[in-house]
N, C-alpha and C positions, 0 to 999 in steps of 0.2 A: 143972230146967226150970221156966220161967215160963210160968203161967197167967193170961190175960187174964178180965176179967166174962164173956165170954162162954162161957169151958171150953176155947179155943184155943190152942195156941200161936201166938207171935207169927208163925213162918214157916206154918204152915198162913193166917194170914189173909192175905202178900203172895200166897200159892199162890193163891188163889180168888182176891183184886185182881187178879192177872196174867192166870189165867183167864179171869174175864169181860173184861179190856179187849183179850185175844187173838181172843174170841167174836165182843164189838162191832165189832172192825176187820175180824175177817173179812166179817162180814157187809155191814158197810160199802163194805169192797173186792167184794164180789161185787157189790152193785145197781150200782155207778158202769161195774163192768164189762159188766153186761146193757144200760144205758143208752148208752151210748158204743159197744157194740160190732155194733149195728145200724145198717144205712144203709138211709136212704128213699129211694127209689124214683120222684120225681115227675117224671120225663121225659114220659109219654103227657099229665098234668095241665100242664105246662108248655104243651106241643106244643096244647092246647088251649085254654089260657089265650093263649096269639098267632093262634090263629085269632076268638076271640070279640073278639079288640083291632079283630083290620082290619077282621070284620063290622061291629064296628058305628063306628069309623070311619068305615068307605065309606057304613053307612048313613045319618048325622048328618049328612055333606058332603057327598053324593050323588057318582055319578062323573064326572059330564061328559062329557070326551071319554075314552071309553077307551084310546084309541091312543095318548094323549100322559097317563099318569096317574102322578103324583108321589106313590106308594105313602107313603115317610115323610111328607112332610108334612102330608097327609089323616089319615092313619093317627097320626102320632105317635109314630115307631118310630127309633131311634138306628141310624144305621145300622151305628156301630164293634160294637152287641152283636150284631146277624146275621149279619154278616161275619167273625165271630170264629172260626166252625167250627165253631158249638154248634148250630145253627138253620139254618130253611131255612123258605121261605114259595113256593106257587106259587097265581095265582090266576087263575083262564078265567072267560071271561066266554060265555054259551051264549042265542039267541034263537030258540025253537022248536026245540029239542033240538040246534040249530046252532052249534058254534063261532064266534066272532064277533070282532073285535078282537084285538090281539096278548095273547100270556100276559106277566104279570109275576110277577117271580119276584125270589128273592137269599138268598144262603146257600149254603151247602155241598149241590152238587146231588145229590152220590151217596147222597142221604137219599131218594129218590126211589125209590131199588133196594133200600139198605139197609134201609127200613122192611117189604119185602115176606118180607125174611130172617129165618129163626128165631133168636136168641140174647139174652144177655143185656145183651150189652157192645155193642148195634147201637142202634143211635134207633130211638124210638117217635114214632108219626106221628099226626095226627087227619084228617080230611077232613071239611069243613063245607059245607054245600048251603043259600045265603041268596037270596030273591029280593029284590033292589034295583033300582028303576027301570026297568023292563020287562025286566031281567037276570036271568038266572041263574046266579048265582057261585057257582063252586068254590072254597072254600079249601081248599089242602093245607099242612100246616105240622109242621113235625118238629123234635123235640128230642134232644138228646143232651147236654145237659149234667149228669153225673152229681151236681156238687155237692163241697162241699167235707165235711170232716168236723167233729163238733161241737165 
């Protein structure tokens, strides 16, 4: 039997080489699987992020006439990604606690019902309350797009 400087044998030092790069992969393999194996969650911050878009849309371009109001182009909103099934937007317009003007709305409208339902795999909704131009607007706005994976 050969003895290396160290006092090993030559197979004892592939045994520890193998060891440690068995160690390192595990553990390697374990973070990439705690990182990857998570999913976020941003549907209510979505559903939120489209309500602060149209408020302040409407409030920068003011609304005019509301009966006749051209939501995207004020607003700045595509309208192939609302209509897609992921999203929903509904907005009232209220003067002295009073309904006023027609609602506009677009999107998947069963977000309307679905948001009031407990679950995981349902849309999460915002409701935003802006005064613009002697108005009192409601936005309701709802998301459901869970997202892809990393």
């Amino acid at each position: 039997m050969l003895l290396n400087k160290k006092g090993y044998t030559d197979i004892s030092d592939m045994i520890i080489f193998m060891l440690a790069f068995v160690v390192i992969g595990l553990v390697i393999g374990f973070s990439i699987n705690i990182f990857y194996a998570h999913d976020i969650d941003l549907r209510k911050q979505e559903a939120g992020v489209l309500g602060d878009k149209i408020a302040e849309g409407l409030s920068e371009n003011g609304l005019g006439d509301i009966n006749n109001l051209n939501i995207y182009e004020l607003v700045d909103l595509n309208p192939n990604v609302i209509n897609n099934g992921y999203y929903y937007f509904k907005i009232e317009f209220f003067q002295e606690g009073n309904k006023v003007g027609k609602t506009v709305f677009d999107g998947n409208r069963e977000f309307e019902v679905n948001c009031q339902l407990p679950g995981d795999k349902l849309p999460k909704c915002k409701t935003l309350k802006v005064r613009i131009d002697n108005y009192d607007v409601v936005i309701f706005t709802g998301s459901n797009y869970l997202g892809e994976g990393l």
